[in-house]
C-alpha positions, 0 to 999 in steps of 0.5 A: 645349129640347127639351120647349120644341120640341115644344110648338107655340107654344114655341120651344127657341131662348127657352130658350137665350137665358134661359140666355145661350148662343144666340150659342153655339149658332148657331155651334157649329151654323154651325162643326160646317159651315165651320169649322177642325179645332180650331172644328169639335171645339169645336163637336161637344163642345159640341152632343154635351153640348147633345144629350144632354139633348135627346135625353132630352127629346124621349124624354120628349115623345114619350112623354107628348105624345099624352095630354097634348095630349088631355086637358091642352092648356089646361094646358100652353098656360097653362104656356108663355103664362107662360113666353114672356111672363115671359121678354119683360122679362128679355130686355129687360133682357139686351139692354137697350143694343141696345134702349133709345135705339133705337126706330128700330127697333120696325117690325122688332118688328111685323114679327117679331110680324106673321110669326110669326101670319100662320105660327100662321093657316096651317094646310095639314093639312086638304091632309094627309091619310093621309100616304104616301110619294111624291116631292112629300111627301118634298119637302114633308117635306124643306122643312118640316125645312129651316124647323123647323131654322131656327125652333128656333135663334130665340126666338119662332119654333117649329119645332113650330108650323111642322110644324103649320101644314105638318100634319106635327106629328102625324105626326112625334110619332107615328113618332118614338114608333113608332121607339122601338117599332121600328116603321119605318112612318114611318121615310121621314118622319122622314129626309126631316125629317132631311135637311130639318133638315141642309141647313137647318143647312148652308145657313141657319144661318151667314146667320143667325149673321151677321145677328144679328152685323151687325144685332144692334139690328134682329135683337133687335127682331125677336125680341121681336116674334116672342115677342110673335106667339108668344103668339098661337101659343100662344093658337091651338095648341089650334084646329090639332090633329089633333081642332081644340079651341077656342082658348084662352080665359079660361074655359079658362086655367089661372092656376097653370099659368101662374104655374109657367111664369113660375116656371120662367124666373125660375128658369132666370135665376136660375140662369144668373145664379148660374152665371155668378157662380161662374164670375166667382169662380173666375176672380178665385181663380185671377189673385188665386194666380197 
């Protein structure tokens, strides 16, 4: 999830989807604010084991990104164009009864496609530059947490893109890494992120928890065309770095990248599925003794 997240283009929220615990997630999140004593342990013990693992993987991120987006960006944006585009057919076939039989509802797939390039377009970090602490980019930091936070949680809507297109992604991958050098410079950004991602978890999570519950047909729809605009985000991430590179193209996709990032969705469903098997075998193994 959290190598996903800090890709632009990428959501983490794909990733628990494939693997079939995006429900989970949301309300581990929403219950951790508004649910009961019992509901609120559940939830904790569940994202404390989520994020561990994110943690790592953002440790790794942060390390490795600052060469790789120099000098392998068409590699990993041909790794991650496979891995959003062979995820689109198994999240059909997840969701195959909220789908077929209901076409009234492909305007939502335009319009979830249409949201997330119009967002990929903007780009506000030419108006960013040599960033310092003041009340309006605390408040400018504060909103781009409260967005990511909400993006992270979806499949086909990157936090990491959002940050990009505020002109924040660059800052916030380099004072994540100097905080792990103890350097406190960026420190007031990385806690107004913070108190962004917080209220954004507080205030937006649960609407979003009962949209997908109420609409759930529309909301996968919106999903799917969400992934789909990804894909331009994916295409476009190379042209809003900091040093802009061309955006992807023919000449410069990688086809075995690609082809290891289908791999690796059809691995992680593959895994899902085997996990979900031993499970259904263990529980047929205990009422088959009781």
């Amino acid at each position: 999830m959290a190598l996903a997240d800090s890709v632009p283009g990428v959501s983490g929220g794909t990733i628990v989807y494939i693997m079939g615990f995006n429900d989970k997630f949301i309300t581990a999140l929403s219950n951790l604010i508004h649910g009961t004593g019992k509901q609120r342990k559940d939830a904790l013990l569940f994202l404390l084991k989520l994020g561990i693992g994110w943690i790592i993987g953002m440790g790794l991120a942060v390390t490795l990104l600052a060469s790789v987006f120099t000098s392998g960006i068409y590699q990993v944006s041909s790794l991650f164009f496979g891995f959003v585009l062979a995820s689109i057919p198994l999240i059909i076939l997840e969701e195959k009864k909220a789908i077929f039989g209901k076409l009234k509802y492909i305007p939502f797939a335009l319009l979830g496609a249409a949201f997330v390039i119009g967002l990929s377009a903007m780009n506000f970090s030419a108006y960013v530059q040599n960033l310092g602490f003041s009340a309006g980019t605390a408040l400018y930091a504060v909103a781009a947490g409260f967005l990511a936070i909400t993006a992270m949680v979806l499949p086909g809507i990157s936090g990491s893109t959002l940050l990009m297109t505020f002109g924040l992604y660059v800052p916030v991958i380099t004072g994540v890494k100097e905080l792990m050098h103890l350097n406190f410079t960026s420190l007031w950004l990385i806690a107004c992120i913070g108190i962004g991602v917080i209220l954004g978890i507080v205030l937006a999570l649960r609407g979003i928890k009962s949209v997908l519950d109420k609409h759930h047909s529309a909301s996968v729809f919106t999903i799917l065309g969400m992934m789909l605009g990804s894909l331009y985000s994916i295409v476009n991430g190379p042209a809003t770095l900091k040093v802009p590179q061309p955006m992807m193209s023919l000449s410069s996709f990688h086809i075995l990248f690609f082809i290891v990032g289908c791999a690796l969705v059809f691995g992680l469903f593959s895994l899902k599925s085997w996990m979900a098997h031993r499970k259904g075998s263990k529980t047929n193994e205990s009422v088959t003794e009781l």
